[in-house]
C-alpha positions as CSV (number, residue, x, y, z in Angstrom):
1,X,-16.4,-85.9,9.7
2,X,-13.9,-83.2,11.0
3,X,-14.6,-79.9,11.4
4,X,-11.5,-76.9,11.0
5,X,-11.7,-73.2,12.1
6,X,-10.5,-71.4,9.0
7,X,-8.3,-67.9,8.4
8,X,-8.1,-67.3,4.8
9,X,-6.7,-64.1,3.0
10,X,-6.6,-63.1,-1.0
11,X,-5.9,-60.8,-3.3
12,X,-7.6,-60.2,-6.7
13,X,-5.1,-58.3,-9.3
14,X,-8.1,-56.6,-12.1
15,X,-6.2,-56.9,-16.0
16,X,-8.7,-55.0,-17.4
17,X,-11.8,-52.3,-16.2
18,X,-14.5,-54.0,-14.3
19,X,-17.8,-52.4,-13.0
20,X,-19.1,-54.5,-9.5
21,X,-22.6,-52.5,-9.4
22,X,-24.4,-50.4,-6.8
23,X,-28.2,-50.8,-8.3
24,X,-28.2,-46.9,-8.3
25,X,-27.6,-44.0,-10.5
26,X,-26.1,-40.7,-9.6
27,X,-26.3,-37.7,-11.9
28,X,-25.7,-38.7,-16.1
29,X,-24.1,-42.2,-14.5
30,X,-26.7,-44.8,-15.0
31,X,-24.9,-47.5,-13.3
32,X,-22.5,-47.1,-10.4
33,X,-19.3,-48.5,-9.1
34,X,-19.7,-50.3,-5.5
35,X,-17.1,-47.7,-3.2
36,X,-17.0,-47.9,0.8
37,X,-17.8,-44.9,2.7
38,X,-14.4,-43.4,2.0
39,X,-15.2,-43.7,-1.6
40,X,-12.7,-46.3,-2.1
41,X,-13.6,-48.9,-4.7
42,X,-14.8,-52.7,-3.4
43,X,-15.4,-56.0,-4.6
44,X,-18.5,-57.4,-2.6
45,X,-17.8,-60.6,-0.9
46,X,-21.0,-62.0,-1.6
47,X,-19.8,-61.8,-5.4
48,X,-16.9,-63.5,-4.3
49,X,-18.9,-66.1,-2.6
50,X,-20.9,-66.6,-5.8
51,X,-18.1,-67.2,-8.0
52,X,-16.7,-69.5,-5.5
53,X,-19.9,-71.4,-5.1
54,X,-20.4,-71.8,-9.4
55,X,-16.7,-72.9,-9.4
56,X,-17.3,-75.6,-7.0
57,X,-20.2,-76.5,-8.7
58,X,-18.4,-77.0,-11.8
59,X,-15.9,-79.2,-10.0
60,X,-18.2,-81.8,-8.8
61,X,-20.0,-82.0,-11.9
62,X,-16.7,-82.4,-13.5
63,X,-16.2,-85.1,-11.4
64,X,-19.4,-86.7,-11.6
65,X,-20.6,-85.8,-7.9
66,X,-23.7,-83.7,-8.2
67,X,-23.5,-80.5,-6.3
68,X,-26.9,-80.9,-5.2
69,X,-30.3,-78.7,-6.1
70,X,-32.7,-77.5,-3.8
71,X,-35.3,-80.4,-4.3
72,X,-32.7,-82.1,-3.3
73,X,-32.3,-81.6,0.2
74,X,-36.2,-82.1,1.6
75,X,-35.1,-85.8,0.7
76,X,-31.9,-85.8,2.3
77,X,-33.4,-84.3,5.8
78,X,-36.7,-86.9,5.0
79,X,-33.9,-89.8,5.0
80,X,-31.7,-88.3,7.4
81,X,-28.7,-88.0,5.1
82,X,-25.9,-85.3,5.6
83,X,-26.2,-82.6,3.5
84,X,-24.4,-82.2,-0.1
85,X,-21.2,-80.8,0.2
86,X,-21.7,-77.6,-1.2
87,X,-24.7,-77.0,0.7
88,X,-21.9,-77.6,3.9
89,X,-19.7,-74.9,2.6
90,X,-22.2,-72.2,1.3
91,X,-25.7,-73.0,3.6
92,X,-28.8,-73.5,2.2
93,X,-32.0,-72.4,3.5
94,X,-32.1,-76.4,5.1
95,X,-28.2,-76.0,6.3
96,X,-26.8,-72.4,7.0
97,X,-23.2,-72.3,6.1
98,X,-20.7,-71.1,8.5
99,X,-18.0,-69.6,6.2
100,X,-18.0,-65.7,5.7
101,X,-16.5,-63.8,2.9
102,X,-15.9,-60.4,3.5
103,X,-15.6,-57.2,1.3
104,X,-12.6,-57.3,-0.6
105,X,-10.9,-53.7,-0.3
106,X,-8.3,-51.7,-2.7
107,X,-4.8,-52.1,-1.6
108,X,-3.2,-50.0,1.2
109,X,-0.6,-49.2,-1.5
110,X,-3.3,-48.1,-4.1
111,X,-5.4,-46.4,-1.5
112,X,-2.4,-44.1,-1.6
113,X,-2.4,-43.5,-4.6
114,X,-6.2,-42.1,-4.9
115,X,-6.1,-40.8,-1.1
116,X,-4.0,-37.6,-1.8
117,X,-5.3,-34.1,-3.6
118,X,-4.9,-33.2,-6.5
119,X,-3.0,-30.4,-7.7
120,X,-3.8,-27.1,-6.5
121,X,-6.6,-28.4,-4.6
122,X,-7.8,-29.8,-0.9
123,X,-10.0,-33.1,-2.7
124,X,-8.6,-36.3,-2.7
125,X,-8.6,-37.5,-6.4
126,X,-10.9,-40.3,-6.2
127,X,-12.4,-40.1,-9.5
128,X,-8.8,-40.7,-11.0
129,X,-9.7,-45.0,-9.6
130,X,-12.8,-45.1,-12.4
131,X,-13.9,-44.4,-16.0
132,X,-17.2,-43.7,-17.0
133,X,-18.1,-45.1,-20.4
134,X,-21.3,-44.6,-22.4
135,X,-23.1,-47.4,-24.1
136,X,-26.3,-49.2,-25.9
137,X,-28.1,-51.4,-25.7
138,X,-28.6,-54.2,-29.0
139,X,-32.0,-55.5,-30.4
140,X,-31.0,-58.9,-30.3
141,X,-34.1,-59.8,-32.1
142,X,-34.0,-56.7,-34.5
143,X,-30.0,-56.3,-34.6
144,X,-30.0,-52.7,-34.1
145,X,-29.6,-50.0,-31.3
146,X,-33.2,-49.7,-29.2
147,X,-34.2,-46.2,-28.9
148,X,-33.6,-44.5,-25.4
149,X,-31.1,-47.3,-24.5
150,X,-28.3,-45.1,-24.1
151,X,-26.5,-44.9,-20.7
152,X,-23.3,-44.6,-18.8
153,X,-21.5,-47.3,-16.5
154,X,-18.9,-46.5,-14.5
155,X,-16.0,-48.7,-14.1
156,X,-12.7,-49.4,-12.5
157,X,-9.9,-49.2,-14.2
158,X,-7.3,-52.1,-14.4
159,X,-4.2,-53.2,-12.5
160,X,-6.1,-52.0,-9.4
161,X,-5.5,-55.2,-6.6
162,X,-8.2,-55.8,-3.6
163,X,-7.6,-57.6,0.0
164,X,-10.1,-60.1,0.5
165,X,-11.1,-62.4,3.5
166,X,-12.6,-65.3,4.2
167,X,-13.4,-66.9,7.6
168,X,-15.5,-69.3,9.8
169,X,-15.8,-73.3,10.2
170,X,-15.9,-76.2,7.5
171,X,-16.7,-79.5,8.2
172,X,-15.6,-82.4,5.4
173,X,-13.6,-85.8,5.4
174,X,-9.6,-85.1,6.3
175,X,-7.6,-85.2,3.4
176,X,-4.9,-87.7,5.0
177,X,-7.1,-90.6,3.9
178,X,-5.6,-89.5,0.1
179,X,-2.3,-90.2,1.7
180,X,-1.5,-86.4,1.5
181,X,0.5,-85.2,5.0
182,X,-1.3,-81.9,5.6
183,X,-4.4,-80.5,7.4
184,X,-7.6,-80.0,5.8
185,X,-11.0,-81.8,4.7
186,X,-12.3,-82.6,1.0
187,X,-14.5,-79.0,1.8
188,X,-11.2,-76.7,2.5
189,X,-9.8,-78.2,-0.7
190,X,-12.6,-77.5,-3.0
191,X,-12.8,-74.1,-1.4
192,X,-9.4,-73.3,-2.7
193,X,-9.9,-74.7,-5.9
194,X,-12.8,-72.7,-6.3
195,X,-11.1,-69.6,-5.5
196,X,-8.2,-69.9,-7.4
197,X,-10.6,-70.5,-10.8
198,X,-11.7,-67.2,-10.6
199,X,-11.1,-65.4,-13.8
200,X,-13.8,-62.8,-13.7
201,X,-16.1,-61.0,-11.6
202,X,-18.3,-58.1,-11.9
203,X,-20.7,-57.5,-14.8
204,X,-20.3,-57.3,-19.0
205,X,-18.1,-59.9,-18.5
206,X,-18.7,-60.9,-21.8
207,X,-17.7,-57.8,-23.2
208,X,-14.1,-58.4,-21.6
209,X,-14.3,-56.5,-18.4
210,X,-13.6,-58.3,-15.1
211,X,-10.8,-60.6,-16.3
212,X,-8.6,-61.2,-13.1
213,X,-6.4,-63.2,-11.5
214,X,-6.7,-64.2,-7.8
215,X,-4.2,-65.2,-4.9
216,X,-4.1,-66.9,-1.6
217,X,-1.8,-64.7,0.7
218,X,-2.1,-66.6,4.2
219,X,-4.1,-69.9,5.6
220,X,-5.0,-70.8,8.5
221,X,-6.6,-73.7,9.6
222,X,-6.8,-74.5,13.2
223,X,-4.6,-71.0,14.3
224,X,-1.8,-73.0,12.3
225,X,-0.4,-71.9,8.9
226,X,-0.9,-74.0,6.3
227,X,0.2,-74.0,2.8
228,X,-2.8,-74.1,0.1
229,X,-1.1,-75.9,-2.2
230,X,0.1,-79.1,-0.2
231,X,-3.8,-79.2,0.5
232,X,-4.5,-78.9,-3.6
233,X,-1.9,-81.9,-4.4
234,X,-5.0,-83.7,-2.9
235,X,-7.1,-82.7,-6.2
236,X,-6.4,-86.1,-8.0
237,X,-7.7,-88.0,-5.3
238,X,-11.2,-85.6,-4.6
239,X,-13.5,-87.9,-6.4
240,X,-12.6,-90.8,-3.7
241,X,-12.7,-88.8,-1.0
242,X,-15.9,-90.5,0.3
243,X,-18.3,-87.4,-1.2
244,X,-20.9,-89.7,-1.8
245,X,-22.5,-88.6,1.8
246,X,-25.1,-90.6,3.5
């Protein structure tokens, strides 16, 4: 097992609106857009996170390793196993992780955009980043609209891009036993794929808000730049990577 001190920075481009929620309403808005304290739009990094983690999930069950379910591990600590891999990247309550996702913040260059006044006036034009759209909610049993059920969400709008982090340690199996020349362990590499399958966050996804497309800007593992994708060529050869732990 090696473990790697890793530097990671992303951007997510939005394609179409997306509402990341607050819990809280605000005047006729029923459900709120998540903003900083400058009123600047965010995508939460523990939605990030979450994405990440179901995407990794999906991988190993793809691949026939099972990402592990919280039974699970009271056997593994009875037997003295090491814990499943996901549990290594993303902690459990037996195994706290040690990677950190951090808010992921509008662009500098669309911060400028929203940041000035508008015209004829001293306020900065901050409303201009969302629309607030009014809908209902369906019967699904009935097929019709329940009474009272109307409300307002308040959304980004598209072809805004946020500036993501993601830091901390990993430990995993060095991907040089697949015969790839490049740093990095089995966890780094799932990581990444994980991150790069993100095609939507934020809620009504199903309604066709969210849809993105996410980038890795910079890695670095170990205080050296890497490139993500001469760690990914490893992909074909992540089932044999010695995953079954124990």
């Amino acid at each position: 097992m090696e473990t790697e001190k890793i530097n990671l920075e992303y951007t997510v481009h939005m394609f179409s609106r997306f509402h990341s929620g607050t819990g809280y309403s605000f005047g006729l808005v029923d459900r709120m857009a998540r903003k900083d304290h400058f009123g600047f739009l965010l995508i939460p990094g523990s939605t990030v996170k979450g994405l990440v983690r179901q995407n990794c999930e999906r991988i190993l069950t793809l691949c026939e390793l099972e990402p592990g379910q919280p039974q699970d591990e009271i056997s593994e600590i009875m037997h003295f196993n090491r814990p499943r891999i996901n549990d290594m990247i993303f902690g459990s309550k037996f195994h706290p992780g040690m990677l950190y996702f951090n808010n992921a913040e509008l662009s500098e260059d669309d911060k400028e955009i929203f940041d000035g006044p508008v015209a004829g006036g001293t306020e900065p034009h901050l409303s201009l980043q969302t629309e607030t759209l009014t809908q209902t909610s369906m019967s699904r049993r009935l097929g019709v609209v329940k009474q009272r059920s109307l409300f307002n969400t308040e959304y980004g709008i598209n072809k805004l891009s946020f500036k993501g982090r993601i830091f901390g340690m990993l430990q995993g199996i060095s991907i040089s036993e697949s015969g790839i020349e490049s740093r990095g362990t089995d966890s780094l590499l799932l990581t990444l794929a994980g991150l790069l399958m993100i095609e939507n966050l934020g809620s009504d996804r199903t309604r066709g808000a969210g849809n993105c497309k996410v980038n890795i800007t910079s890695l670095m593992v170990d205080d050296i730049k890497t490139d993500p994708f001469d760690i990914l060529r490893a992909m074909k050869e992540f089932p044999y990577l010695g995953l079954e732990r124990g």
